[in-house]
C-alpha positions, -999 to +999 in steps of 0.1 A: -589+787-855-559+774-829-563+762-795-539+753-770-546+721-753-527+721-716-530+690-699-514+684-662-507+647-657-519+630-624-485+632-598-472+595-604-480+588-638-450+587-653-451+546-661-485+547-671-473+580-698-443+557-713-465+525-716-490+545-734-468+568-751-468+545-784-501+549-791-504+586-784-477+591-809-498+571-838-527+594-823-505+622-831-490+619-867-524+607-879-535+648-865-504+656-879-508+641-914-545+658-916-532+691-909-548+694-875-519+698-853-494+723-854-470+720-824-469+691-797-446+680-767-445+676-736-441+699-702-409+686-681-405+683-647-373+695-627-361+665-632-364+665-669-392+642-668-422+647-689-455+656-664-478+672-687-484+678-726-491+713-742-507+705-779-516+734-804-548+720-827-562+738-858-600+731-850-638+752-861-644+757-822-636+748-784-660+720-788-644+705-817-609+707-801-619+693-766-637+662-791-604+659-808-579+664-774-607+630-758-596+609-783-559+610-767-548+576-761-536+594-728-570+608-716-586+575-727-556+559-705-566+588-677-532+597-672-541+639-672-553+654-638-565+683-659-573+695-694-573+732-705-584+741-740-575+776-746-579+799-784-545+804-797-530+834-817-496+819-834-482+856-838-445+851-841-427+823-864-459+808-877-446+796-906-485+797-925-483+834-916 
């Protein structure tokens, strides 16, 4: 099953979101490599700037994805203000459809 993992970071975060942004990319192409996630990026501010990250895992339950979206080297760094862990339905251009 997908979810959607929407996080919101905390207004201000931005240095704390590049200095950690190394490590959350590792994070990522490890999930990425074991076929757990499917789309990442970030949400962007006005200004282009990214404030938030929308993250679509492949997971057995809600539990399982909010254990998996707690291992982000940016919720370890507490740079979200909130997490929202949503099921998914990939209807159009899933490419495993």
């Amino acid at each position: 099953m997908l979810f959607a993992v929407i996080c919101a970071d905390k207004p201000g975060h931005l240095d704390l979101r590049m200095e950690t942004r190394p490590p959350h990319v590792e994070w990522l192409n490890g999930l990425n490599s074991e076929g757990t996630l499917k789309i990442a990026g970030p949400f962007l501010d006005t200004d282009g700037k990214p404030n938030g990250s929308l993250l679509i895992l492949k997971a057995d339950n809600a539990e399982d994805a909010a254990a998996i979206a707690a291992q982000d080297p940016y919720a370890k760094a507490g740079l979200f203000a909130s997490v929202e862990i949503k099921p998914y339905n990939w209807v159009f251009n899933n490419p495993e459809a």
